[in-house]
Residue, then its C-alpha position, 0 to 999 in steps of 0.5 A: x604791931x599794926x604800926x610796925x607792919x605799916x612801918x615795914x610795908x611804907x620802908x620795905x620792898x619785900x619782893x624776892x628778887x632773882x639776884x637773891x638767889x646768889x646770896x641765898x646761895x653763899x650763905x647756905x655755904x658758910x656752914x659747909x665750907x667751916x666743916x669741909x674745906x681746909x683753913x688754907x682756903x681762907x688764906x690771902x690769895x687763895x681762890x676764896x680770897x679770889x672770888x671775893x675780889x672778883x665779886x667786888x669787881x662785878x659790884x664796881x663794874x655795875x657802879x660804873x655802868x648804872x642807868x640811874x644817877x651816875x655821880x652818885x653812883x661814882x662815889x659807889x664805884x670809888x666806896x669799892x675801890x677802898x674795900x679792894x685796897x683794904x682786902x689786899x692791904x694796900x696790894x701788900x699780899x700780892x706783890x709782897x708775899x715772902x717765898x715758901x712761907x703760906x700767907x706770910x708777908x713782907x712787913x711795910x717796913x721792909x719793902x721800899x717805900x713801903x711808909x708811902x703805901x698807908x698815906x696814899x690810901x689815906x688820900x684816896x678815902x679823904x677824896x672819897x669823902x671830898x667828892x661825897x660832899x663836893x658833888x652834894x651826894x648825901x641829899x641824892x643819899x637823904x632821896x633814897x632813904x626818904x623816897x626808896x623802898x629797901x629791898x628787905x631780903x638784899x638788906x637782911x642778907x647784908x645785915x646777917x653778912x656784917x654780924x657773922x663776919x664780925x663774930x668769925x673774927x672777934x669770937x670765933x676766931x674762925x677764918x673760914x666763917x669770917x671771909x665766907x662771911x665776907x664774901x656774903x657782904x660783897x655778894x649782898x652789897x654788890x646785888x644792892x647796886x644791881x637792884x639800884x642802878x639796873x630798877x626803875x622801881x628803886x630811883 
């Protein structure tokens, strides 16, 4: 027990953070919003989806203006980029909803060029990973994990977000519990950023 205390205590920054206070906040709302709001609110571009997008925006927005190693954290701001694209499918549930039919889409195959869309995104994630290796970022990633402490309540949220939001969709089935899941891994990811691009004490 005493060395997996030692081992958490030389890994773990165990301090509450002020911006946990908003992932404490989504996640006491997950069972709430199951019971009380309808499942429509869970649809593509419905508010909910909305907030989720927008906290994304604030996570890439932090990325783009970190005080601490800025390449590395372009490919952070490039990582959100993918997860933007993948929560709009490729833009497909904005441009392409079909009319008086509630969270229904055209199909690539019946938009335009729609065979161009999955490529492109394809190219996008390959530079991604191109400019991860290009740049020489996984020993800028291999400092952090060697020389940061992890802030553990950031990552416990995090960790919690990923397992409830697999479980919504996978067992439950449940499309509310999945994207206000989801919503807490993009609130918990994008306060992860914070602390590692605004804190001296995480670089």
């Amino acid at each position: 027990m005493k060395k997996i205390l030692s081992f958490l205590g030389g890994h773990f920054d165990f301090k509450f953070y002020k911006i946990n206070w908003v992932n404490l906040f989504v996640f006491l709302l997950i069972i709430p919003a199951c019971k009380f709001l309808p499942e429509s609110a869970a649809y593509e571009n419905s508010w909910f989806e909305n907030i989720q997008l927008i906290v994304l925006f604030v996570g890439m927005y932090l990325a783009l203006s970190t005080k601490f190693n800025k390449t590395f954290f372009k490919f952070v701001a490039l990582v959100i980029g993918i997860l933007l694209i993948r929560e709009t499918n490729c833009l497909r549930t904005i441009f392409f909803c079909v009319p008086n039919q509630p969270n229904t889409f055209y199909t690539w195959k019946e938009i335009k060029y729609g065979w161009l869309f999955h490529p492109l995104y394809g190219c996008y994630m390959a530079w991604t990973g191109v400019y991860f290796l290009w740049k020489k970022l996984y020993i800028e990633l291999w400092n952090y994990l060697k020389n940061v402490k992890f802030p553990f309540w950031n990552c416990l949220f995090l960790l919690i977000a990923i397992i409830f939001a697999w479980a919504g969709e996978e067992v439950f089935h449940n499309m509310m519990f999945e994207e206000s899941s989801e919503l807490l891994v993009y609130t918990a990811l994008s306060s992860l950023i914070y602390l590692y691009s605004r804190k001296p004490e995480f670089n």
